[in-house]
C-alpha positions, -999 to 999 in steps of 0.1 A, spaced: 691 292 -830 680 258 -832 645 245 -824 654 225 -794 679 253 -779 649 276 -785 625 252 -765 652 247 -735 656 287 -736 618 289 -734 616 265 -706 643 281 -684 629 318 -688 591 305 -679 607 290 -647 624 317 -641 603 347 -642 567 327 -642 576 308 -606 559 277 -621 566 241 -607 571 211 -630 551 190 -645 554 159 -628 534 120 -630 537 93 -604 526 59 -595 518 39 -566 522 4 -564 502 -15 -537 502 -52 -528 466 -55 -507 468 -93 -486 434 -104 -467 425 -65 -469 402 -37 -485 415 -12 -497 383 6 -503 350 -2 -494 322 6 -516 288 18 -501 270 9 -526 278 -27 -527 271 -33 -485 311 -24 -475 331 -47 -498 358 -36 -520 352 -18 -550 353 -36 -577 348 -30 -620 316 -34 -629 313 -70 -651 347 -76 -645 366 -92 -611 393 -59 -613 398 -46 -580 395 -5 -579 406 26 -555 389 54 -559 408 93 -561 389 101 -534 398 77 -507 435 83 -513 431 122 -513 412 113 -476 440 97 -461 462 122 -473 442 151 -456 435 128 -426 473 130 -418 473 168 -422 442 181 -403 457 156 -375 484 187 -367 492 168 -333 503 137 -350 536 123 -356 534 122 -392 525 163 -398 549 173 -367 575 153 -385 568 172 -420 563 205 -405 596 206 -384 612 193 -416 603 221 -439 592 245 -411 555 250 -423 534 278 -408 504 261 -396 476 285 -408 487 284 -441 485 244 -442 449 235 -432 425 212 -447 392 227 -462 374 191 -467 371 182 -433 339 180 -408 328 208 -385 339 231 -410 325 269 -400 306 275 -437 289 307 -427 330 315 -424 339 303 -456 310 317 -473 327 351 -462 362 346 -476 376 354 -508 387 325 -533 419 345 -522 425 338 -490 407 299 -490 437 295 -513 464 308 -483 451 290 -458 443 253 -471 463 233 -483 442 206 -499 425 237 -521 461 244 -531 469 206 -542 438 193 -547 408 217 -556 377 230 -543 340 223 -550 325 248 -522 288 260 -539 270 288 -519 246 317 -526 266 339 -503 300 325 -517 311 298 -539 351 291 -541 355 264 -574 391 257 -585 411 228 -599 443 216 -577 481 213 -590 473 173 -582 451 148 -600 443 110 -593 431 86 -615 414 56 -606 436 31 -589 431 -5 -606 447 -43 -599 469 -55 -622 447 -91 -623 415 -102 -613 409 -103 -577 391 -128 -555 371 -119 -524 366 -137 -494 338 -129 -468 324 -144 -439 303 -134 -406 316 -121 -373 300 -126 -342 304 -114 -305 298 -131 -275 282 -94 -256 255 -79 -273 261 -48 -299 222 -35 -297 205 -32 -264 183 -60 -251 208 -86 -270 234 -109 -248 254 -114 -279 262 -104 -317 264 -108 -352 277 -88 -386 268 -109 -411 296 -109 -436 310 -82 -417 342 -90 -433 347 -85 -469 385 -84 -481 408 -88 -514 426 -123 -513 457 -105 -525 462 -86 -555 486 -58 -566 473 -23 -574 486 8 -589 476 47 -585 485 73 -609 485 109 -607 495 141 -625 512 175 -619 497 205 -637 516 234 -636 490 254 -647 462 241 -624 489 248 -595 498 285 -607 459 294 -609 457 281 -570 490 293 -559 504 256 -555 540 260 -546 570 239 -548 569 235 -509 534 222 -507 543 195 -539 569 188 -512 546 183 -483 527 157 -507 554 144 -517 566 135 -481 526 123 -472 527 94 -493 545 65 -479 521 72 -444 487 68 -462 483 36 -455 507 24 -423 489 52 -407 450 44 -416 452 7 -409 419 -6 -399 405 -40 -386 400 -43 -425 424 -25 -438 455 -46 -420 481 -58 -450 482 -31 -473 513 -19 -481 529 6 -509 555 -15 -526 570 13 -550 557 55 -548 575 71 -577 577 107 -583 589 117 -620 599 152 -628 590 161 -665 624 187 -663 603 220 -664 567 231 -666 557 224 -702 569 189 -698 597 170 -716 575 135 -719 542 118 -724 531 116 -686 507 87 -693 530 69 -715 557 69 -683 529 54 -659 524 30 -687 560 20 -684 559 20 -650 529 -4 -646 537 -39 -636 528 -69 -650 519 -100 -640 546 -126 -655 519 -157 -659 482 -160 -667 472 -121 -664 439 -133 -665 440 -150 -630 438 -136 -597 475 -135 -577 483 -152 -547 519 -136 -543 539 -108 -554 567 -126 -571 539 -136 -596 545 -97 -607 570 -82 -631 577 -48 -613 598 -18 -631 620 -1 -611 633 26 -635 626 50 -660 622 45 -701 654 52 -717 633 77 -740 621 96 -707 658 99 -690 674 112 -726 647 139 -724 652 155 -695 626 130 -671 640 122 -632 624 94 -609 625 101 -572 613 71 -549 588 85 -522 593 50 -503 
């Protein structure tokens, strides 16, 4: 037998018999107008930015917060949508990083049965630390750090408020209180491990569910900052089976636009960008698929 009918073999018995999902990579593409797309405390509320150098970031953990946001909100129109769709069970589809959590309850659990209930442990991982009980685990789904293509400019200025916003005061001010991105285009990678997700009993359905969550993270968390930011391309690519069939971070390479003119100044409009809209040749003839999400 041949050395790739071998591998395929291989593949098809693991998926089979292991119940593993497949590896998987995706990117989202932002544009951000007049907007932050994440604030950074530690420079007074405006958006994050690479140190020495005007590249605007996203952090992993503001997009994994929006994505839980929609699914603690169980009432909402988003998770009733998700959960008629795939008929979800709600106790098994909670959120463990969310406030007014019980911890003398968790504290009491098994890593077991943290891993039924929430979904975010599932997908995302856990970092709970306790003396009484500590549940650590890595999720099916990593983020890395979400970056703009070119330099970004910021604009801020001060608002102000004709009634007062302390007591004793007839009127207000936030100095600089608004701090946005001119416009720029972003992008968001992340990574399916199919090991990661068969150590925390990540299944296919709750890929699904994450899958689904994605084009609402943003038209759904719009703030009086946060107004024009919109996800231009979510792609999903199946790597064919769990060990993979190509170089994940060589696909969101490919996938990465570019900016067709001076790369080194900051955009005023998307048609400045050069954006990919399918797959390497390499990746397709290996057994790769590209779902859109949007």
């Amino acid at each position: 037998m041949s050395t790739k009918k071998s591998k395929k073999l291989i593949e098809k018995l693991i998926k089979r018999i292991g119940g593993f999902i497949n590896a998987a990579c995706g990117l989202i593409v932002i544009e951000v107008r007049e907007s932050n797309p994440n604030g950074d405390p530690d420079c007074s509320g405006e958006p994050r930015m690479k140190p020495g150098e005007d590249i605007g970031l996203i952090s992993d953990v503001s997009i994994k917060r929006k994505i839980r946001d929609l699914m603690l909100y169980k009432d909402g129109p988003v998770y009733q949508k998700i959960a008629g769709d795939l008929k979800l069970e709600d106790d098994k589809y909670d959120v463990f990083e969310a406030r007014g959590r019980d911890f003398a309850k968790v504290e009491k659990m098994t890593t077991e049965d943290v891993l039924k209930q929430y979904w975010d442990c599932r997908v995302f991982g856990t970092n709970f630390l306790s003396k009484k009980g500590s549940h650590i685990n890595s999720g099916a789904v990593q983020f890395g750090l979400g970056t703009s293509i070119a330099p970004v400019k910021l604009l801020s200025f001060t608002h102000t408020k004709c009634c007062g916003a302390e007591a004793g005061l007839d009127r207000g001010m936030a100095p600089k209180g608004y701090k946005v991105v001119q416009h720029g285009l972003y992008v968001i990678p992340f990574f399916v491990n199919p090991t990661s997700a068969k150590k925390s009993n990540c299944t296919e359905t709750d890929i699904e569910v994450f899958k689904r969550l994605i084009p609402y993270i943003f038209t759904h968390s719009i703030s009086r900052s946060r107004n024009r930011v919109s996800i231009q391309n979510a792609w999903y690519v199946d790597l064919g089976s769990p060990l993979g069939c190509f170089n994940p971070v060589s696909i969101v390479d490919q996938l990465t636009p570019t900016k067709k003119t001076d790369p080194g100044v900051p955009s005023s409009s998307i048609s400045e960008y050069t954006i990919p809209l399918a797959l390497p040749k390499e990746a397709s003839k290996s057994g790769a698929t590209l779902q859109s999400l949007v």
